[in-house]
C-alpha positions, -999 to +999 in steps of 0.1 A: +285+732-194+309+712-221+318+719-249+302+699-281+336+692-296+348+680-260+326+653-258+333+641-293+367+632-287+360+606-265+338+590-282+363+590-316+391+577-295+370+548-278+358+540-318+391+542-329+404+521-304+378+493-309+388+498-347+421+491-343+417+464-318+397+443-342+420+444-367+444+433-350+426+410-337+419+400-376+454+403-387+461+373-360+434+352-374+448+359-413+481+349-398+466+319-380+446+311-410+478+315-432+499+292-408+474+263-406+472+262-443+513+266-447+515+231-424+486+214-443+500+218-477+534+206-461+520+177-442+503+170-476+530+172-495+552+150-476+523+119-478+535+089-505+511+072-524+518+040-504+508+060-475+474+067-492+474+031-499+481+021-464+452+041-451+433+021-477+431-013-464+401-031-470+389-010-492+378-014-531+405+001-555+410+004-589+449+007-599+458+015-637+487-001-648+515+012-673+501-006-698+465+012-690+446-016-681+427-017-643+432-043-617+399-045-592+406-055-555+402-048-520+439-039-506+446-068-484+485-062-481+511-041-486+551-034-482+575-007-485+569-008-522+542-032-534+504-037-528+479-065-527+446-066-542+422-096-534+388-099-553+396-085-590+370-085-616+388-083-647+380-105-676+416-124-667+397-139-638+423-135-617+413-132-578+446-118-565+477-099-573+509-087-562+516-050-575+548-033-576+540+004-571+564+017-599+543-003-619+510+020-610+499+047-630+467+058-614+446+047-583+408+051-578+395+047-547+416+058-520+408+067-485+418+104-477+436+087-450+475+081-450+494+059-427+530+070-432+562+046-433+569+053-394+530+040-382+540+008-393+563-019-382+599-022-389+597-056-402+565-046-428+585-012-439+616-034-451+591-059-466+594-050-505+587-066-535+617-085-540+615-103-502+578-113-511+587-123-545+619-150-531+587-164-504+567-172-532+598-182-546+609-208-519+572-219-518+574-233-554+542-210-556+530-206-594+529-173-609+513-154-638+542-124-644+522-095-664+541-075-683+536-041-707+531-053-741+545-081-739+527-117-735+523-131-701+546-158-688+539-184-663+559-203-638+577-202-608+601-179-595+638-195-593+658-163-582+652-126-571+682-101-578+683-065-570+667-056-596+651-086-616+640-119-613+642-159-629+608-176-640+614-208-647+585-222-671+566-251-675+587-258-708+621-259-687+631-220-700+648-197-675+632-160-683+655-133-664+627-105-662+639-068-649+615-064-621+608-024-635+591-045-668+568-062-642+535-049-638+517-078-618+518-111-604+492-132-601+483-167-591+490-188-624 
């Protein structure tokens, strides 16, 4: 015959054992967990808004400007630091326009989605504001230039520099506008 303590033993080791096999077993999941939300928050932090943007196309935003008012669109365009809206309804009437992303203060609408600088093509990553601005430019397009608290000016662009541009006017005047005091451009 056994003894009653004998047969106890086992059964404390085999529990003990399961015990400590689940948590490690739980430990690794913590330290999975932990991991996967380490790499999220890095892979998040790492997306620009432009990426957001790109990963927006076609879709109905609402950008604030620095000067708090909204532009309306569906993104129909972008660059390596501009965005174009198609479709506003704002009171301007304006049905397109040509945003410099420094001049963007807020963005509703955005698809969760990012398409970051490499998922695009060479030639569309170099295409900033200033290239698209000296196209319009050498197309003698007409432009609305909207600026912070300050009237709007119409014309057409003359010259982009590094950092500003020429609108020549319909009265002959040559403005030199920094491009940073640019919030939109719009067909005039």
């Amino acid at each position: 015959m056994s003894h009653p303590v004998g047969n106890l033993i086992p059964m404390r080791w085999d529990r003990l054992w399961w015990d400590l096999a689940a948590q490690a077993d739980q430990l690794e999941r913590d330290d999975f967990d932990a991991e996967v939300a380490d790499r999220t928050r890095r892979e998040q932090a790492a997306v620009a808004l432009l990426d957001r943007v790109r990963g927006s196309m076609g879709r109905l935003l609402a950008c604030q400007l620095a000067d708090g008012s909204l532009l309306r669109g569906v993104v129909v365009g972008y660059g390596a630091d501009w965005l174009a809206l198609e479709g506003q309804a704002r009171s301007g009437g304006e049905s397109a326009a040509l945003v410099p992303v420094a001049a963007v203060r807020g963005v509703v609408g955005l698809a969760s989605a990012a398409v970051p600088d490499q998922a695009v093509g060479a030639v569309t990553a170099r295409r900033d504001l200033r290239m698209v601005l000296a196209g319009l430019g050498e197309a003698r397009v007409p432009v609305r230039v909207r600026r912070a608290g300050l009237e709007n000016l119409q014309g057409v662009l003359v010259r982009v520099g590094s950092d500003y541009l020429d609108l020549q006017t319909a009265d002959g005047a040559t403005w030199s506008l920094p491009l940073a005091a640019c919030l939109a451009f719009t067909p005039a």
